[in-house]
N, C-alpha and C positions, 0 to 999 in steps of 0.2 A: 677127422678128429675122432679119436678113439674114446668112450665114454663106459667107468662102469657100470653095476646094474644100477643105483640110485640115479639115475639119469648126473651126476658128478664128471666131469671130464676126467681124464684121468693125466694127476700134474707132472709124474715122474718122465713118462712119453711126450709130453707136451714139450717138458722142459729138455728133455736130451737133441728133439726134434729142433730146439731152438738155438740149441748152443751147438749141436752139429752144422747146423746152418752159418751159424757165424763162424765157428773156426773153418769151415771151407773157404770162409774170404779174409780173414785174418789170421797172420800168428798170435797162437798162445802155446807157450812154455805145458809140457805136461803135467808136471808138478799143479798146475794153478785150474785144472781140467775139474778137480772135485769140488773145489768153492766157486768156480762160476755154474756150475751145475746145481748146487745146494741154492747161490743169493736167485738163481733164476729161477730156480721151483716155489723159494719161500716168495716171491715177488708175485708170481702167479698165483700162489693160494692164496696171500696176501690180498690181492685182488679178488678176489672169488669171496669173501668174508665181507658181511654186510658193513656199512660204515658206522663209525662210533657213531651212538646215539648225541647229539649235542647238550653240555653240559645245560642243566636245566638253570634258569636266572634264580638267584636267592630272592626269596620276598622272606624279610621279615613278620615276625607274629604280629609287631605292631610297629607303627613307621617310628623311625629314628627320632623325629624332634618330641612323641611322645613317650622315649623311654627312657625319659628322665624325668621325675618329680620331686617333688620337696623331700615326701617320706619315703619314697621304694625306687628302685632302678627296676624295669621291665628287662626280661632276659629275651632280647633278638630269638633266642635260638626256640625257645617254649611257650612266650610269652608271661612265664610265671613270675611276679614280684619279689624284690628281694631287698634286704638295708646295705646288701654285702655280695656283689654278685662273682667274687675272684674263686671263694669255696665252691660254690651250684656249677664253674665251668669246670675245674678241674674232675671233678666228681663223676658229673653227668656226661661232659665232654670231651675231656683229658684237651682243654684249650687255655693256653695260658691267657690274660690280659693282653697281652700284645697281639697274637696270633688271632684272639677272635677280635680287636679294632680294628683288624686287615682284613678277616672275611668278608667284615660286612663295612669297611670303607669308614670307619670312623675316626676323624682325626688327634692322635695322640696323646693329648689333655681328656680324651671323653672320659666321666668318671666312673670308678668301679662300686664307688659307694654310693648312697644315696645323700643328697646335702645337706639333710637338716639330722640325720648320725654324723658324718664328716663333724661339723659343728656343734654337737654334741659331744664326741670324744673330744675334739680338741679343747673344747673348754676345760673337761675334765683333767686333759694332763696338764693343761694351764694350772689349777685351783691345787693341783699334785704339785709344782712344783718341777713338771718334767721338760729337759730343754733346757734349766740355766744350771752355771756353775755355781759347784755349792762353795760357801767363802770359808777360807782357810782360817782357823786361830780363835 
């Protein structure tokens, strides 16, 4: 095995060594001599490269059942409170609503506001008037 000076095999010898070996015992078409040469060298070095590091588990800042309260939504990602957590993702995170319920496994109704603003706006467009049709005449 031919190696150069970083102690590194050397992949281009490795791999001509490989695919001369096989085409002594099978046909291959000349045309198709450069791509099995290239997928067999990148498969080699491919190999020689340490393995992905394995993705690290999410832990939230704070667990789920406590990032929801009357007054603030905890934000998964910082732990930091909020009335209104759809602005702090886009912002800080560029994550919409949807994308970050999927990060961290939260089921589709989980809410983005906090419930007792939710119930305070809505009162509000209630006493406004907003929501019914206005009568004709």
């Amino acid at each position: 095995m031919d190696a150069t000076v970083e102690g590194q095999p050397d992949y281009l010898t490795l791999s001509v060594d490989i695919v001369s070996a096989f085409v002594s015992n099978n046909p291959v078409p000349a045309p198709e001599l450069p791509s099995l040469i290239a997928a067999v060298h990148a498969t080699l070095y491919g190999l020689s490269q340490p393995a992905a590091a394995p993705a690290e588990e999410l832990r939230p800042a704070v667990p789920v059942r406590r990032s929801v309260q009357p007054d603030f939504i905890v934000c998964l990602e910082d732990g930091k409170k909020f009335k209104s957590l759809k602005r702090h993702l886009r912002t800080h995170y560029d994550m919409t609503p949807d994308a970050y319920r999927q990060k961290w496994g939260l089921p589709p109704d989980y809410p983005m506001v906090a419930p007792n603003y939710a119930a305070a706006r809505s009162s509000l467009a209630k006493s406004m008037g907003l929501g019914h049709q206005r009568r004709k005449g």
